[in-house]
N, C-alpha and C positions, 0 to 999 in steps of 0.2 A: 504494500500500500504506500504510495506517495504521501511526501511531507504536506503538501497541500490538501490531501485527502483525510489526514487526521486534525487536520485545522480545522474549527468554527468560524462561521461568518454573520457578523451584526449589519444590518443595514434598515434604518426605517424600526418599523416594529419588530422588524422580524430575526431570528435568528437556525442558522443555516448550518447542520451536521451533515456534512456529505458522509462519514464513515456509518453514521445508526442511519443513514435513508432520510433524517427528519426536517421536517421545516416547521418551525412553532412562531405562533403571533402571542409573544406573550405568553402564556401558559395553555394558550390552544394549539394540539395540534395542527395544521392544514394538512392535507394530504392533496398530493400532485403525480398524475399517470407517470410512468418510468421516463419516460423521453423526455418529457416536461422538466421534470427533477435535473435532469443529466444538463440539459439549456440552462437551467438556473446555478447550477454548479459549475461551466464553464464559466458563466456570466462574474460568478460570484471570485472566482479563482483571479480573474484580471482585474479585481479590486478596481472596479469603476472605470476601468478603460473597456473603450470600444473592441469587439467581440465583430467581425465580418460575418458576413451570410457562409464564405467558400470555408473560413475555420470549423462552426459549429454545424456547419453540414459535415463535415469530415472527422469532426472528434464521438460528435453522438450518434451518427451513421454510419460509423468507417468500413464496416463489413455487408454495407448493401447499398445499393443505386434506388434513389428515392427521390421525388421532384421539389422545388423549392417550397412547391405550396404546403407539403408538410413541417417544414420551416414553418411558414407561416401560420398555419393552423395550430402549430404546439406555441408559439408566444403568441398568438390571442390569447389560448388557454390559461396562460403563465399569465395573462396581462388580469383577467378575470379572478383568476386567485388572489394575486397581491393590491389588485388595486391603485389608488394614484397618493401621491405623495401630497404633504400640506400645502405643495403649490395647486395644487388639483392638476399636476402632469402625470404621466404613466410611470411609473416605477420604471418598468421595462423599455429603457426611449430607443424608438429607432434615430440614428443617425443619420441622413440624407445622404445616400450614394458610401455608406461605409457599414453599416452594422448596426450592430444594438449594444446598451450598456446598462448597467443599474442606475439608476436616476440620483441616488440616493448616496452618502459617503459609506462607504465597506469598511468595517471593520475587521480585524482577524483577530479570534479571540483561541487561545491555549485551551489542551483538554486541563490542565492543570488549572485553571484559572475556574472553569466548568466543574468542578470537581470540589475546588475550591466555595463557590456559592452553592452547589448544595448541600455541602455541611452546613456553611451558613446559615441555609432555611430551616435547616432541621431536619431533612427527608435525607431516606437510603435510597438507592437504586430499588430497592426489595420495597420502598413503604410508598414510591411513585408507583411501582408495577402492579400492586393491591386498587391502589385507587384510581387505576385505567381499568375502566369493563372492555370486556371484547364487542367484535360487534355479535351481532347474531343475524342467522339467514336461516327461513322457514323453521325456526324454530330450536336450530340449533348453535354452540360456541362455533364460532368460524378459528379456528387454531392459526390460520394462517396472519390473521388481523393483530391475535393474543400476538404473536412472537415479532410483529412490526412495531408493537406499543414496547415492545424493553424485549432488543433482540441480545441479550445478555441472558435471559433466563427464560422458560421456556414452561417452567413449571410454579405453581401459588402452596405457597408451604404451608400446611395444615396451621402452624404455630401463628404465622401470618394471618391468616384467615378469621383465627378463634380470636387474637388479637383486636383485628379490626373488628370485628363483632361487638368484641365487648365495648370498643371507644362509640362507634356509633348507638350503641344500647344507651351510654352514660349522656352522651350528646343528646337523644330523644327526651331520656327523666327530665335533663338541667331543661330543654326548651320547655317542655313542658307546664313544670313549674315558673318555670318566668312567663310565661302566657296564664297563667293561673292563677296566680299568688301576684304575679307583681304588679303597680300602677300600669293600666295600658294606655300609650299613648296613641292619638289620632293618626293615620296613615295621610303624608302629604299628598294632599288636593291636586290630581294632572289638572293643566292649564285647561284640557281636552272636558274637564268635568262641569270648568264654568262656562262655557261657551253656552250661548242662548243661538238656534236657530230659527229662520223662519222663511219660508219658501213665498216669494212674492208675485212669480210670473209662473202658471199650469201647462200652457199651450206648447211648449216648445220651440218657437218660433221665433223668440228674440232675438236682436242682435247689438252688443254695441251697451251694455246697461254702465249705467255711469250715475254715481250719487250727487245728489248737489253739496255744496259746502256745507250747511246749516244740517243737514243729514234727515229734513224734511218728508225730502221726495227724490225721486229717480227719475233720469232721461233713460229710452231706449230706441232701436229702431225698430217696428215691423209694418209687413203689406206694405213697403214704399214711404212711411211717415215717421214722423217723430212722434214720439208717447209721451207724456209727463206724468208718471202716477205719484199722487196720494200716498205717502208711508203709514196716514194715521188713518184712514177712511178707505184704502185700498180703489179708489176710484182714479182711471188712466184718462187722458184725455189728448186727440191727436191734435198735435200745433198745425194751425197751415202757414205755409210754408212755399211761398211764393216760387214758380218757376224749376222747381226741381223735386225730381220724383229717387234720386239716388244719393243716400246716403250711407259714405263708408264711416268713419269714427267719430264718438262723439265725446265733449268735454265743459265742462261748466268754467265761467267765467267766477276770477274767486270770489265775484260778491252774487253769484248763482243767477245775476239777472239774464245772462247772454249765454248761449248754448253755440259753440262751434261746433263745426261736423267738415268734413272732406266728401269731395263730389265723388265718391272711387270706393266701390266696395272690396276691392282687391286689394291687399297691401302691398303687392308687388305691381301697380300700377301708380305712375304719376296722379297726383290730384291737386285741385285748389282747397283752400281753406275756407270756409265763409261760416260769418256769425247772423244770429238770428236772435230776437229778442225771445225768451220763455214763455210768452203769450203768443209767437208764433206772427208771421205780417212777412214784410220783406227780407232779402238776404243781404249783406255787402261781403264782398271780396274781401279778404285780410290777408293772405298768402298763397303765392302760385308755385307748383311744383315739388309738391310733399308727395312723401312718400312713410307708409308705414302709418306707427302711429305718431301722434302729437301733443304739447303739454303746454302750455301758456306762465309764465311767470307769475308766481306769487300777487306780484301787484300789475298783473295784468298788461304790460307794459312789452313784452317780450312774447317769444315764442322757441320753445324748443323743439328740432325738426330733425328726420332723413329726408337726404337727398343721394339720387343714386346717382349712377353713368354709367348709362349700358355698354357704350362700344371696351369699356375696359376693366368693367364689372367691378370698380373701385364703388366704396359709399363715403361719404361725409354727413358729422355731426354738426349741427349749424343753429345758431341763439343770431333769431331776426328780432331787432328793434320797430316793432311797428310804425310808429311816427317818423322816423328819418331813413327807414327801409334799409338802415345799416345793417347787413351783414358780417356775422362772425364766424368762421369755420374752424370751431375748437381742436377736432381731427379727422385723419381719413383713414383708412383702411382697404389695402388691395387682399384678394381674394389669396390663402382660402379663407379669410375673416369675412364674416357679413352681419348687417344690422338683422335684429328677430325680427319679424313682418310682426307678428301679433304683440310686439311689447311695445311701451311709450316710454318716453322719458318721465320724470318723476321728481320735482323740486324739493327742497326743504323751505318750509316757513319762512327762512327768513333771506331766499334767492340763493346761498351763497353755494348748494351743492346740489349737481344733476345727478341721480342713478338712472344710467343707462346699461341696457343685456344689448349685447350681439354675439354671435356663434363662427363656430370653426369648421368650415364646412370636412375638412380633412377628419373628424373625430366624430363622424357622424351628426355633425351641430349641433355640438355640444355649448352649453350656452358658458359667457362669461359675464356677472354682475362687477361693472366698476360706477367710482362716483368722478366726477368730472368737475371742477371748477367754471363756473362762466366767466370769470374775471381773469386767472392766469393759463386756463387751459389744462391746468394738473391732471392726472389722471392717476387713480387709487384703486388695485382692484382689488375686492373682497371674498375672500379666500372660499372657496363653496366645493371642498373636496367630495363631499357627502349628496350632491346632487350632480346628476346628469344635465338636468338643463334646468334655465330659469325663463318663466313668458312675462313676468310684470312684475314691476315694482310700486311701493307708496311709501313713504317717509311718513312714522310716528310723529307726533307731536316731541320738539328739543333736539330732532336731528340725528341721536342718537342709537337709534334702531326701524327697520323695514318689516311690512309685511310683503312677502312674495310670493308668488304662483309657481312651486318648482317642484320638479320628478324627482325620485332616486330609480336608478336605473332600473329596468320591470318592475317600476311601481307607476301608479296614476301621480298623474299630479293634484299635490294638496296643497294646503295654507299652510307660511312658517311664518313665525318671527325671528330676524337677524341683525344681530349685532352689529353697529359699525363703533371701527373699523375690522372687529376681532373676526368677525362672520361666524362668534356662533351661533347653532341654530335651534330653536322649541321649536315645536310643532305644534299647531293650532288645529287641526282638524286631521284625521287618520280612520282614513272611512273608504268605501268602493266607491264613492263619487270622487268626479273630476271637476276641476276647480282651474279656472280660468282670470280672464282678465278681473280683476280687481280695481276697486277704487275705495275712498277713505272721509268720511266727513273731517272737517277742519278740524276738529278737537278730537280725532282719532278715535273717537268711540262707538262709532258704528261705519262698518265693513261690507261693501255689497262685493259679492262675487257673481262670477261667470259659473254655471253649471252645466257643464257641459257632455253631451253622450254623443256616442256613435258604434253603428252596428253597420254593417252590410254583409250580403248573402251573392252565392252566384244563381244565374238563373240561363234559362237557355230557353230559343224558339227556332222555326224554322224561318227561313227567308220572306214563304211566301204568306206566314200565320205569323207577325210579329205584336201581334195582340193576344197569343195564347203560350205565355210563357210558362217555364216548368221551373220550383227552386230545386236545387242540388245541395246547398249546405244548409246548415240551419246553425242555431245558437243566440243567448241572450247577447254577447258580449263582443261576438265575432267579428272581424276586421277582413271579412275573404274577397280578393280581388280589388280590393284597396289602392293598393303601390302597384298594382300589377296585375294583367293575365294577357294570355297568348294561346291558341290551340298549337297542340302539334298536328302535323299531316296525318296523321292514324286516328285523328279525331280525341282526342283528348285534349282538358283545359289545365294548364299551369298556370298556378295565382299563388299570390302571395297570402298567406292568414297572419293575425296577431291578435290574441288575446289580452295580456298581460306584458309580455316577456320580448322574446326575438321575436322578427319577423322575419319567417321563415316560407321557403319554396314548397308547396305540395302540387299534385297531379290529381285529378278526378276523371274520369270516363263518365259522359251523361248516361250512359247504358249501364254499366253494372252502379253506379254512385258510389261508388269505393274511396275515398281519398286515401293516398299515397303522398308518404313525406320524404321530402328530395333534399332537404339543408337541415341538418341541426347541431346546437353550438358551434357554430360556424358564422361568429360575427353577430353583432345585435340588428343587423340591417342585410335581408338578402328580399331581392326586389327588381320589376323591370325587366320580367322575364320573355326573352324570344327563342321559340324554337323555329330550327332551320328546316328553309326547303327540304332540304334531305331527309328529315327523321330524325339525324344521328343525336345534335346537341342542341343543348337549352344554354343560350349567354344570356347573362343578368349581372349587375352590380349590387355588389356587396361589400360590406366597412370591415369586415375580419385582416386587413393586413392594410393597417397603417392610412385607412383613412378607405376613400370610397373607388373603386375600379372595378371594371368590367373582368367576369370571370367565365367561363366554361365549364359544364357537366356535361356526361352525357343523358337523353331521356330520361335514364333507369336513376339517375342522382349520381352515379358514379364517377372516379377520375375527375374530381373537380379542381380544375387547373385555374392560374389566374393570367391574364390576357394583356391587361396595360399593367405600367409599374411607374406612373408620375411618382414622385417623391414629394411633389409639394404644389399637387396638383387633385383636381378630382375627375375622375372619367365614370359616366355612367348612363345611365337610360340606350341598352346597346339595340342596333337591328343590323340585320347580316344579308347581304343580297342575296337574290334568291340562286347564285352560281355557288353559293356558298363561299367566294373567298374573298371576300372582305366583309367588317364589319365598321358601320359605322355608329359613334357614339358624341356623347356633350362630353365636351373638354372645356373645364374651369381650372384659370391656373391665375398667376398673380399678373400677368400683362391683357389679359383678355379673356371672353366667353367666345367658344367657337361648334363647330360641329367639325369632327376630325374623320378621317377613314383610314381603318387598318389594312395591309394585305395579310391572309390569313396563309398565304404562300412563302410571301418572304419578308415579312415583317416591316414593309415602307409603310410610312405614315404623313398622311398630308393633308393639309387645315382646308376646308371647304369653303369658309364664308368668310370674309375681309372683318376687321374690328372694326371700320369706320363706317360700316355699312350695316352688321346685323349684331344682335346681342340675342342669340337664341336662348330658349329656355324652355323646358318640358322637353318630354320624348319625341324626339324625330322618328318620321315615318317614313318608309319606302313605299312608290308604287310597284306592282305585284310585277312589272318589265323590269325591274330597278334602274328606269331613267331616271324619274323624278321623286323630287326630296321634299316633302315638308315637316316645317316647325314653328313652334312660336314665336314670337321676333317680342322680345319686351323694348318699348318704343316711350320717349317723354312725351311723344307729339298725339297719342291714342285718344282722342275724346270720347267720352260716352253718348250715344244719343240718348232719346228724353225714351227711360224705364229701361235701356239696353245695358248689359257689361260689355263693351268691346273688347278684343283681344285680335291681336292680327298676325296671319297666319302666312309665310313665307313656301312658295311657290318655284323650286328649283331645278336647275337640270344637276346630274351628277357630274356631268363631263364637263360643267362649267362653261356649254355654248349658252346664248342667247341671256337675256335679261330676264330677270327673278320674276313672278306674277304674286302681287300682295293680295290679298283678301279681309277685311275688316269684318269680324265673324260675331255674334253674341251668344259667345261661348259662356260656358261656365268652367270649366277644366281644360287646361293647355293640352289635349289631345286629339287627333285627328286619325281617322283610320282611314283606308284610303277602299275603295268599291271593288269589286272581282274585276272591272273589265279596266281598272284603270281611270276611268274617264270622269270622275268628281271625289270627291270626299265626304266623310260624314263626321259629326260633331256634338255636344250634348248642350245644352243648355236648364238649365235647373232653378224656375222663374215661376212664382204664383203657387208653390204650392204643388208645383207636377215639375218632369222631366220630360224632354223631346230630345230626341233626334233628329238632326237636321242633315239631309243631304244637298254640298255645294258642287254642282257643277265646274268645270273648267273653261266653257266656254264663257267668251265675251261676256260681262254684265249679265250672266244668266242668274235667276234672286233663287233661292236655298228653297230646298222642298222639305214640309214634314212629313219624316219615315215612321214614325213612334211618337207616340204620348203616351206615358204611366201618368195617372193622379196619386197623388199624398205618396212622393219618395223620390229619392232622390238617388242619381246614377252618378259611382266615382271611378268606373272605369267600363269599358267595353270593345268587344272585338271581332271581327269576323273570320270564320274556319275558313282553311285553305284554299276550299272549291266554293266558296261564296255564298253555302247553303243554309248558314245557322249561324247564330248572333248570340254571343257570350254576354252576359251583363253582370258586373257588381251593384246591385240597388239597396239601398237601406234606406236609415233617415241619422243626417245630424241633428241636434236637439241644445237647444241651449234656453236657458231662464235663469231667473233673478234671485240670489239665496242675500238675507240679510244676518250679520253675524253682529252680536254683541257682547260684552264682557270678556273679550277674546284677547283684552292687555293684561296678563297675570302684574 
């Protein structure tokens, strides 16, 4: 055995016996698959130096030919055991075009030193090995578990046994009696116990709930209007609301008489600002070319905003002085950073600190809560190890502390309270509901949240019976065809499902309804799924190796290979022409958004759309010839018509002859699937309460045909099978209302 192999290694929480096999957080053991351990023990051996992909492929494979993706796939695994460090980074960092390292300082610590602290504690090897139970399997000691827990001894020594018996008998009398005999004191009150709730909107239909200051009443949006309801009388009443029927976000003016709203229900769509009185009458203009959400200054005076730029997918933070239209652009951000669509910024009382969330699109979008100065610019972030993402912010009353809208990884997101600048975090609410956008009356004592659901199912019809559809999945919670579906040639649908947890690949057949699972623990994010002309393979993107790119399976799930390898880039939403050797996919990297194509021959890659010309986004479609290309083009210059979402849909040759054909669509979802013979497209839109599908044409100025209408539900993804005969759908319903929280400041 190697000098380094009877070595101990500290790093972070953890500490690392490669000779006993063990890895312990603390006094827990972790337990990590063999290959896994072997990657952390090289890792751990170079004491924080970078560790290459060609090393650890050669020291923990050295006696068999294996492809990187298993690389890959054993540090996700690694990255999910240990977790991210108090900067909320990945313990395990990959290096950019070099390797991976431990994130964290390495210690090496002596078996003598080991040996040394548990005399220390008091314990024997022989009084740790009593107080590890094995596991057990159908009902019996698994011996193999027993001798992993203290591979020193193999066997529990009666004397041992009778021993610990009798301490734990002693332990049971004393509790006993101290529960019996002694003064008992009260058990401390969870925050979760004072919390008063009260459900204020039934219908499901809201959008946009926003408290006034005085913590009165609420704005919302629904059916195209603005609502002001009643807190004490529960009575809503719609404002009119001169010359506009779309309203994207709404925000109380801080003495509650003025209500802002944005003409743009998409966050990923330019919009203006305009205020309205709370009795409703005419609009004025106050800001042109927001994006996302928006915040107004304390005394009204300002305005906190995103502003994007598509041709090079950078965003900026921007504090407009309304009166002298001075602008300020506090910072920017090139990609893979981006602002959250669904969060606002968030003032304190007294101007001097903005909390703002934007995400990393490389880590799955993962969020980051910082606070920002509007006077020097500063920027402070607040350490959020313990959550996966954050969607909104509101600053307590004294600056001091936040309530937020944030996940831990497969969990929903709930209500916290956090610390500034420490970021630690309470929880206010720990429930199966989903909790959303947020807002806060001025004395911080009453919280209205976003409550938020979503379900869809797949369903399936024939071509020429697209009113007698059939469902194939069922479930309360279900997410099926969500992120994704695609038939293969053999008549089969690939969708993505998510419950809780990953979002993972399955397969169904409308004939048997069998569902088959093609991706698990394989990244938090597999989605976007295309299978090929051929039968053979399914390409999808997925975040299991260092962020998001385009991967390959075949049918069956097996052999799943990875396809792009940006470093500090995102490639995803793939489709493959129907000769099978090329794919092409959305390529986001820090100079530009593009649509790229691969050769699947000899690995050349070449950018399709200019940066000064398109800013694609959503999944590109192939027509069924693979001449022609479309996608969604995200545009500053999109206006809405009067009740419409615009979204405009780019029109391309693959070979790069002739001039692109635009399409100004009122879509609801950036997707476009393209007709069997080639010659129009179809599209969903999700308006009034129903879903349609709409077929556009290619000819000249020809206006969109309706193929489908569903009443009450709404479609987030759909597709047509190979020979053009059956129409795949994801339909459900999102649901959102008004929950009011009170006593929720412990």
């Amino acid at each position: 055995m190697s000098e380094e192999k009877q070595q101990l290694y500290e790093f972070g929480e953890f500490r690392l016996d490669p000779a006993a096999g063990e890895l312990r957080r603390g006094a827990e053991r972790v337990g990590l698959p063999p290959k896994v351990f072997e990657i952390l023990c090289v890792l751990a051996e170079s004491r924080g130096a970078t560790v290459s992909k060609d090393e650890l492929m050669q020291r923990v494979w050295a006696d068999s030919f294996v492809e990187e993706a298993n690389l890959t796939q054993n540090i996700y695994t690694l990255r999910r055991a240990l977790g991210k460090t108090e900067e909320n980074q990945n313990l395990i960092e990959n290096v950019p075009r070099r390797g991976y390292r431990i994130a964290a300082p390495v210690r090496v610590v002596s078996a003598d030193e080991k040996a040394e602290e548990i005399s220390n504690n008091g314990k024997t090897p022989e009084a740790e090995f009593i107080a590890a139970e094995p596991t057990f399997k159908d009902g019996k000691a698994d011996k193999a578990a027993a001798e992993n827990q203290h591979p020193k001894s193999g066997v529990r020594h009666p004397a041992f046994l009778i021993g610990g018996a009798i301490a734990v008998l002693i332990l049971l009398v004393a509790g006993f009696a101290a529960v019996r005999f002694l003064p008992s004191a009260a058990p401390p009150e969870s925050p979760m116990e004072k919390v008063s709730f009260e459900k204020l909107t039934f219908s499901g239909d809201i959008s946009y709930p926003v408290i006034a200051p005085d913590g009165n009443s609420f704005a919302f949006v629904k059916d195209g209007k603005i609502f002001l309801q009643d807190l004490q009388t529960g009575t809503s009443t719609p404002l009119p609301v001169a010359d506009h029927t779309i309203f994207g976000y709404l925000q109380f003016s801080p003495d509650g008489e003025t209500i802002y709203f944005r003409n743009q229900r998409r966050f990923d769509l330019a919009g203006d600002i305009f205020a309205v009185r709370r009795a409703g009458g005419e609009t004025a203009r106050i800001l042109e070319n927001a994006w996302a959400g928006f915040s107004p200054s304390p005394d009204g005076k300002q305005f906190a905003l995103w502003r994007f730029y598509p041709p090079t997918g950078e965003f900026g933070f921007v504090v407009k002085t309304i009166e002298s239209k001075a602008e300020q652009e506090l910072f920017r951000r090139k990609p893979p950073a981006g602002f959250y669509y669904n969060a606002a910024p968030a003032w304190t009382a007294d101007g001097e600190k903005i909390a703002v969330v934007f995400q990393n699109q490389l880590q799955d979008y993962a969020s980051t809560l910082v606070v920002v100065s509007p006077k020097t610019g500063k920027i402070e972030e607040i350490p959020t190890p313990r959550l996966k993402q954050i969607e909104h912010a509101a600053w307590l009353p004294g600056g001091e502390n936040l309530i937020i809208a944030g996940r831990e990884n497969h969990r929903f997101f709930q209500l916290w309270r956090i610390a500034y600048p420490s970021g630690e975090l309470q929880k206010i609410t720990n429930d199966l509901n989903i909790y959303r956008g947020l807002s806060l009356s001025s004395d911080g004592k009453r919280l209205l949240a976003r409550q938020f659901s979503l379900n869809s199912h797949l369903w399936v019809a024939a071509a020429e019976d697209l009113q007698n559809l059939r469902q194939l999945t069922f479930g309360n919670l279900n997410r099926d065809g969500h992120s994704g579906l695609s038939w293969t040639p053999s008549g089969e649908i690939v969708y993505t499902n998510r419950i809780m947890g990953d979002i993972d690949l399955w397969s169904i057949s409308p004939e048997t309804v069998e569902p088959r699972r093609l991706t698990q623990n394989a990244g938090d994010t597999n989605e976007q799924p295309f299978a090929t002309a051929d039968g053979k393979y399914i390409f999808y993107n997925s975040s299991r190796s260092d962020g998001k790119h385009v991967w390959r399976m075949d049918v069956s799930g097996a052999n799943q290979t990875q396809i792009t390898f940006g470093d500090t880039e995102t490639e995803f939403s793939p489709v493959v022409s129907p000769d099978s050797e090329s794919v092409y996919f959305l390529h986001k990297g820090a100079q530009m958004t593009s649509i790229r194509r691969k050769s699947l021959v000899n690995g050349d890659t070449r950018t399709l759309t200019a940066p000064d010309k398109f800013a694609p986004n959503g999944a590109p479609s192939l027509s069924p010839d693979g001449k022609l290309l479309a996608f969604y083009n995200v545009t500053e210059n999109t206006q809405p018509e009067t009740g419409k979402q615009i979204l405009q849909i780019v029109v391309m040759s693959t070979d790069g002859e002739g001039e692109p054909r635009l399409f100004n669509i009122s879509a609801s979802i950036p997707t476009v699937r393209w007709t069997n013979d080639g010659a129009a497209f179809d599209y969903v839109e999700n308006a009034g309460g129903e879903a349609r599908v709409w077929r556009q044409p290619l000819t000249e100025r020809a206006a969109p045909k309706l193929i489908l209408r569903l009443p009450n539900t709404q479609i987030f993804d759909f597709a047509w099978s190979a020979d053009g005969k059956s129409l795949a759908l994801s339909r459900g319903q999102q649901q959102n209302d008004a929950v009011l929280l009170t006593n929720f400041n412990p």
